[in-house]
C-alpha positions in Angstrom: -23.8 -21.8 -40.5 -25.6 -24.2 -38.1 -28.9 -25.7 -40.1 -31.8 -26.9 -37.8 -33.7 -28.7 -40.9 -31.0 -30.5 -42.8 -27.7 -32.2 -42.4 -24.7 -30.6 -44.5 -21.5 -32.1 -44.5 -18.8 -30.3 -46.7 -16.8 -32.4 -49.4 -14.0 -30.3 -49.7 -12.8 -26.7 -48.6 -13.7 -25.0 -51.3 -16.6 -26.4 -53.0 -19.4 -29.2 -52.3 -21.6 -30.6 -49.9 -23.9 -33.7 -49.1 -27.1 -32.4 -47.7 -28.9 -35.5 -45.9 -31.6 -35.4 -43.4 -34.7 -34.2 -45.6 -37.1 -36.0 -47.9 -37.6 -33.9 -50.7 -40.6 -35.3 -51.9 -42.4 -34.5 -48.9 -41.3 -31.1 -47.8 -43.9 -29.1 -45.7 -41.8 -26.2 -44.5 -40.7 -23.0 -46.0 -38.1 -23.3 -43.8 -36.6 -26.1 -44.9 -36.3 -24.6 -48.4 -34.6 -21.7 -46.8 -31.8 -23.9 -45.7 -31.2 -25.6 -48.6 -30.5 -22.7 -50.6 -28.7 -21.2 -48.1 -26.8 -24.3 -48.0 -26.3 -23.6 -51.9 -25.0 -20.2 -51.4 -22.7 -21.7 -48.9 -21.3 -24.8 -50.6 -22.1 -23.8 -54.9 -22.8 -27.4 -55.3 -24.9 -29.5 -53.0 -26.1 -33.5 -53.0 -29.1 -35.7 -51.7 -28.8 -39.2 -52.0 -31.9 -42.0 -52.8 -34.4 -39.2 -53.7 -36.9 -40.4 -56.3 -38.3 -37.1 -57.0 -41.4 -37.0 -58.4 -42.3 -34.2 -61.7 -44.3 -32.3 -58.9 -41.2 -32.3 -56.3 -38.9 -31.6 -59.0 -41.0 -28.5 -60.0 -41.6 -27.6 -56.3 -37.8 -28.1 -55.7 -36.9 -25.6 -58.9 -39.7 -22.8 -57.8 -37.4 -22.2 -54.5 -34.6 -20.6 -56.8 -37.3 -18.6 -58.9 -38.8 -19.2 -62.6 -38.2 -22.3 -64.6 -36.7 -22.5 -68.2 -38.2 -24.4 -71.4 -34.8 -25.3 -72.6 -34.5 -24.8 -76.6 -31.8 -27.7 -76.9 -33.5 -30.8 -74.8 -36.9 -32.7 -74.9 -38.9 -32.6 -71.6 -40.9 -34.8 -69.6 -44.6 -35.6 -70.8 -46.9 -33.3 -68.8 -43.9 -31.3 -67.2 -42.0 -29.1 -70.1 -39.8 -27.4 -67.4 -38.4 -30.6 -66.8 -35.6 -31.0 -69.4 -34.7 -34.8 -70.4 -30.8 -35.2 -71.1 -29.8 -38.1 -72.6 -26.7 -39.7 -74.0 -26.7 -43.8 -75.4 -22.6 -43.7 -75.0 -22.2 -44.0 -78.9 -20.3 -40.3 -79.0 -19.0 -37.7 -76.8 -22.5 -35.4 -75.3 -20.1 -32.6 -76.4 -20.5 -31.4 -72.6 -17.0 -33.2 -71.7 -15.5 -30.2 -71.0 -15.8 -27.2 -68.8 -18.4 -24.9 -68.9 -21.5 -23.0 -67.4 -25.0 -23.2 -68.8 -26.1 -20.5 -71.6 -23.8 -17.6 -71.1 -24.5 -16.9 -74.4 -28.0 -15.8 -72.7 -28.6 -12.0 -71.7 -29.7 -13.7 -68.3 -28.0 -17.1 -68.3 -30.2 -19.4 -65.4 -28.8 -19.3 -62.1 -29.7 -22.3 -60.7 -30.0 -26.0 -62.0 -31.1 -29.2 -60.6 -30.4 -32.3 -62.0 -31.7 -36.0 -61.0 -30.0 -39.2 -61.7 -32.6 -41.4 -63.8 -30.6 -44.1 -65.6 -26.9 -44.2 -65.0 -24.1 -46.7 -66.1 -22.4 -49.1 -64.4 -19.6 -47.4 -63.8 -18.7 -43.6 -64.9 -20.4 -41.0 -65.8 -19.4 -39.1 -62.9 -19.7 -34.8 -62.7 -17.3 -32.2 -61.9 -17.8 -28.8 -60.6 -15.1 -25.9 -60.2 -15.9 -22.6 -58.1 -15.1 -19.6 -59.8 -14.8 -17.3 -57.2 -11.9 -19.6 -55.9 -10.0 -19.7 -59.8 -10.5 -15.7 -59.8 -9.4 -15.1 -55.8 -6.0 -17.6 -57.0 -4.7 -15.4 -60.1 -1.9 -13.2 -59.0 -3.5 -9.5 -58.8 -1.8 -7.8 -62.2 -3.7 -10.7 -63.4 -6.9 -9.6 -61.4 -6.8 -6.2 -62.5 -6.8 -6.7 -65.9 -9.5 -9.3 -66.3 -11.3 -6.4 -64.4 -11.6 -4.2 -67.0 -12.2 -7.0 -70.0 -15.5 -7.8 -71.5 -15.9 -11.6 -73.7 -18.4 -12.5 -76.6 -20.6 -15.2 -75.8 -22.1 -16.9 -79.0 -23.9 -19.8 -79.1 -23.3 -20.5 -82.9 -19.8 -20.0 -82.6 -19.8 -22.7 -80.4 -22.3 -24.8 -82.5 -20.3 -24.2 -85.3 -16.8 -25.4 -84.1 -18.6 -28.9 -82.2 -20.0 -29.5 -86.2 -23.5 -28.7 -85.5 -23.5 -26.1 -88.4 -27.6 -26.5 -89.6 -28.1 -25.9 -85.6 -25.9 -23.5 -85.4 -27.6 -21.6 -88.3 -30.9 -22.1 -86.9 -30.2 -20.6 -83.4 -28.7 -16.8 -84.9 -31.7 -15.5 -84.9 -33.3 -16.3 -81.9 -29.9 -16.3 -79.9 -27.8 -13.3 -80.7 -24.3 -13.1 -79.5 -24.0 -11.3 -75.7 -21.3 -9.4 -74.5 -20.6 -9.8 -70.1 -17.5 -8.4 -68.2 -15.0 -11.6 -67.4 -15.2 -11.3 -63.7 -19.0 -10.5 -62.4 -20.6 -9.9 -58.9 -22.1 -13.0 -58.0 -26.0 -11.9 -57.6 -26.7 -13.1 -54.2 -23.3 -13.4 -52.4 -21.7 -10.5 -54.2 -18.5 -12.3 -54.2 -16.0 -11.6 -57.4 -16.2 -14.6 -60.3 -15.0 -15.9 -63.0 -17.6 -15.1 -65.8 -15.7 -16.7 -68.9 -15.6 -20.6 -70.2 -14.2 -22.5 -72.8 -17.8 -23.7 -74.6 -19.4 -20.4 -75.0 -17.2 -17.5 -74.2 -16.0 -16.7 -78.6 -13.0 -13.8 -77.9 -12.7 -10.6 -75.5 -14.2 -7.8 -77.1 -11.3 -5.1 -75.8 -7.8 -7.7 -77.0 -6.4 -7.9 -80.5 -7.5 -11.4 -81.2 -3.8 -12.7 -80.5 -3.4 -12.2 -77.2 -7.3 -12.6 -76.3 -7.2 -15.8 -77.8 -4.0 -17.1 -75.8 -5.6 -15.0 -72.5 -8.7 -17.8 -73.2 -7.0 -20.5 -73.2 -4.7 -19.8 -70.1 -7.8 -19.1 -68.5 -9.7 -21.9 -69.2 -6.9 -24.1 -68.7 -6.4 -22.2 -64.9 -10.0 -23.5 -64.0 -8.9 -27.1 -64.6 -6.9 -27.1 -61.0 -8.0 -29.9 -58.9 -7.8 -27.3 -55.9 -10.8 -25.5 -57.4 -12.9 -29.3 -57.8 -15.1 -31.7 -56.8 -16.5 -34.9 -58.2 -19.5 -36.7 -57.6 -20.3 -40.2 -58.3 -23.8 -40.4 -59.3 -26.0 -43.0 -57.8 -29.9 -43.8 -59.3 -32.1 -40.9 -57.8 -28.8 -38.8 -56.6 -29.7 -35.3 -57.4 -27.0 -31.9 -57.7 -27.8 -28.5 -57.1 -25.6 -25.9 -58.2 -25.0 -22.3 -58.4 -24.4 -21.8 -62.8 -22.9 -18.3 -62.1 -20.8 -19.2 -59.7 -19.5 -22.6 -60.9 -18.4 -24.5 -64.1 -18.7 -28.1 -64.5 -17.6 -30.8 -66.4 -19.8 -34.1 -67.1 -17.0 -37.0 -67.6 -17.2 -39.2 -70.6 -16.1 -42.5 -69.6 -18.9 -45.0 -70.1 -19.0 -44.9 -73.9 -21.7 -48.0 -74.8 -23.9 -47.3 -72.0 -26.6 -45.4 -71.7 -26.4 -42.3 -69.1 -30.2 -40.6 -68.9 -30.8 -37.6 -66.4 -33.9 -35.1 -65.3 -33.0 -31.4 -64.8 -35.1 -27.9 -64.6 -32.9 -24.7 -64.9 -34.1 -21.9 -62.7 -34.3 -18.1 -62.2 -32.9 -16.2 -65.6 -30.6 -13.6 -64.2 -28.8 -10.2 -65.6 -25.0 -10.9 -64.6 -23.3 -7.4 -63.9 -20.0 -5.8 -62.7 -21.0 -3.8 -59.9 -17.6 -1.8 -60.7 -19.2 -1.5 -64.7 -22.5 -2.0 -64.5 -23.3 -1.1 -68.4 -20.8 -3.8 -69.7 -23.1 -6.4 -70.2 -24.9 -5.6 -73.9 -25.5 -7.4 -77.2 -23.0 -7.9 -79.2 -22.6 -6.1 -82.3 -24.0 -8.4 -85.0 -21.6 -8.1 -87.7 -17.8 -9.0 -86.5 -15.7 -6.3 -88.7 -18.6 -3.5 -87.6 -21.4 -2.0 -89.9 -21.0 -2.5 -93.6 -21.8 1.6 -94.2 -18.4 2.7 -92.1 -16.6 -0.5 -93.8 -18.0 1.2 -97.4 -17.5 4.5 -96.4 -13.9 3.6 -97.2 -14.5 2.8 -100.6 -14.8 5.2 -103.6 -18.2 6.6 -104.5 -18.1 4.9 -107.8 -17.6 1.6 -106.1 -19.6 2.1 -102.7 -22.8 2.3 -105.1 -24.0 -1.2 -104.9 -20.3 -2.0 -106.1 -21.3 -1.7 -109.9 -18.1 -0.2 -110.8 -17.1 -0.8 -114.9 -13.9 -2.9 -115.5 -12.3 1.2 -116.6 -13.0 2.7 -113.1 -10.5 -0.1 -111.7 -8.1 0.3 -114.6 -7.5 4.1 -115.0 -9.7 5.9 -112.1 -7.2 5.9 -109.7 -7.3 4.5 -106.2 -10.3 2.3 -105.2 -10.0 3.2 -101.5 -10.1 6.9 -99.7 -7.1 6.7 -97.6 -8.9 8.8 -95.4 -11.8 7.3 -94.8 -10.1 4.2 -94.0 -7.4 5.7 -91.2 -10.8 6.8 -89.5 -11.9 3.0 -89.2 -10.7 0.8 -86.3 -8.1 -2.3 -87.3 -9.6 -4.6 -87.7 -11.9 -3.2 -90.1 -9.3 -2.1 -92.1 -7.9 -5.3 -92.5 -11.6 -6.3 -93.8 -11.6 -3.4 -96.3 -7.9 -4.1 -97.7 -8.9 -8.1 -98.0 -11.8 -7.4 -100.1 -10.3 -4.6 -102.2 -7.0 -7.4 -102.8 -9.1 -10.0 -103.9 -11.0 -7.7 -105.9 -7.4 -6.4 -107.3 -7.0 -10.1 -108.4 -9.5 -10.2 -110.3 -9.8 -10.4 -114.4 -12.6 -7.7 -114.6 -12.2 -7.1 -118.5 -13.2 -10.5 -118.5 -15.8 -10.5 -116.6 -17.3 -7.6 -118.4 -17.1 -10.3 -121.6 -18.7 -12.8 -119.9 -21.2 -10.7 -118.6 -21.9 -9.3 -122.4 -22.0 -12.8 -123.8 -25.2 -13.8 -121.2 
């Protein structure tokens, strides 16, 4: 495309460009907004050099790409609560040294975000981004056909949970619920096939036995880490990115340990992903991982589904605790749940538990 407002020069073939040639503090055209997202569309990562944006440019800048996000993780900037503050002193890893988009765990993850350099180190501190329309188009097409038809968990807790952050983690259940989205979407604008899973947020695919999900995961997220798919930018003070979160992953390298690394970013424009192909598979994910408890106690005997006050004699001389039936009728892995809590419960000394509990 030929721009009449800007200057774009592509960084590589596949992803990136530096966009020159505008003062975005100072931008009096609609017109000149136009090309910079279409520039964005073009490139899924773009970059200005030596623009100190003010809060109001910042905000002006994020309202091109559509509504703004108060962002439940990061501080803000006095007076501007859109504008997120994200800040690292070097003492430990920002846990976001690794590849990922932002908040698939959301229903409508933001598609846009825009990020300013404010206080960068010396040296490092640089930030990757990977097109994932460029990983899917690469897979051989058995490979493409089955990630197709797949659907991954997204769970914010789950991710929480395995970086340590466990009283966070327990915090955020409630007011971020698990999310199920197809592995490849449509992107929303462009329409173009992507990626849609990452190694941060994306828990297991819903539709794999957990062993060969788990290893599908980890091929994949390991597939995104091709330098082919890349590029890197070296951050300079008042450098600002924008890029394309459903269409990208990035990667914010952790090489400056001791020094301080402080940046300004709005996220923009909450969008539903979909599979054109499937358009119901995005949902919320079912809240319990083995299914609903009544199926799971279904299973059970009647003198043990009741609030599971069966006397030490029902286990001794009642027969089977479990209705063989019942259980076929369940899926696997809920079996497996059933049979688990029935052996443990067959390991159990319940005559003298019935002691103990006469003795109280």
């Amino acid at each position: 495309m030929k721009y009449q407002h800007i200057d774009v020069q592509r960084i590589t073939p596949t992803i990136g460009a530096l966009v020159s040639g505008v003062d975005l503090n100072a931008v009096k055209s609609a017109a000149v907004y136009e090309e910079i997202r279409q520039a964005l569309w073009d490139n899924k990562v773009i970059f200005f050099r030596k623009q100190a944006l003010t809060p109001q440019a910042h905000l002006a800048l994020g309202r091109v790409f559509g509504d703004m996000e108060k962002h439940e993780f990061f501080p803000h900037v006095e007076g501007a609560a859109e504008i997120q503050i994200i800040s690292n002193t070097g003492r430990k890893s920002p846990d976001t040294d690794r590849w990922h988009a932002d908040c698939t765990f959301r229903e409508k993850p933001n598609a846009v975000s825009i990020l300013r350099a404010v206080d960068i180190p010396p040296e490092g501190g640089d930030t990757m981004w990977a097109c994932m329309h460029s990983a899917f188009e690469a897979l051989d097409e058995p490979m493409k056909n089955m990630l197709l038809q797949l659907d991954a968990e997204h769970d914010i807790s789950h991710a929480f949970r395995r970086m340590g952050y466990t009283g966070e983690a327990r915090q955020l259940d409630a007011s971020n619920p698990p999310y199920i989205h197809p592995a490849v979407i449509n992107h929303p604008i462009t329409g173009k096939l992507t990626l849609f899973v990452n190694s941060v947020w994306t828990k297991r695919f819903t539709n794999l036995t957990d062993r060969y999900g788990e290893n599908l995961l980890r091929l994949l997220n390991e597939w995104v880490s091709k330098p082919e798919f890349q590029v890197r930018f070296r951050w300079e003070p008042d450098s600002v990115a924008i890029w394309d979160n459903l269409a990208t992953q990035h990667y914010a390298v952790f090489d400056y340990a001791g020094q301080a690394r402080t940046m300004n970013r709005v996220t923009c424009e909450p969008t539903r992903v979909r599979l054109d192909a499937r358009p119901q598979a995005s949902r919320p994910a079912p809240i319990e991982r083995f299914g609903h408890a009544p199926s799971m106690m279904a299973a059970m005997r009647p003198e043990m589904s009741s609030g599971m006050a069966a006397s030490p004699t029902v286990a001794k001389g009642a027969g089977p605790l479990l209705d063989e039936d019942q259980l076929r009728a369940l899926p696997e892995p809920e079996r497996r749940a059933v049979r688990a809590v029935f052996e443990a419960i067959a390991s159990l000394d319940l005559d003298e538990i019935a002691r103990r509990g006469a003795r109280m």
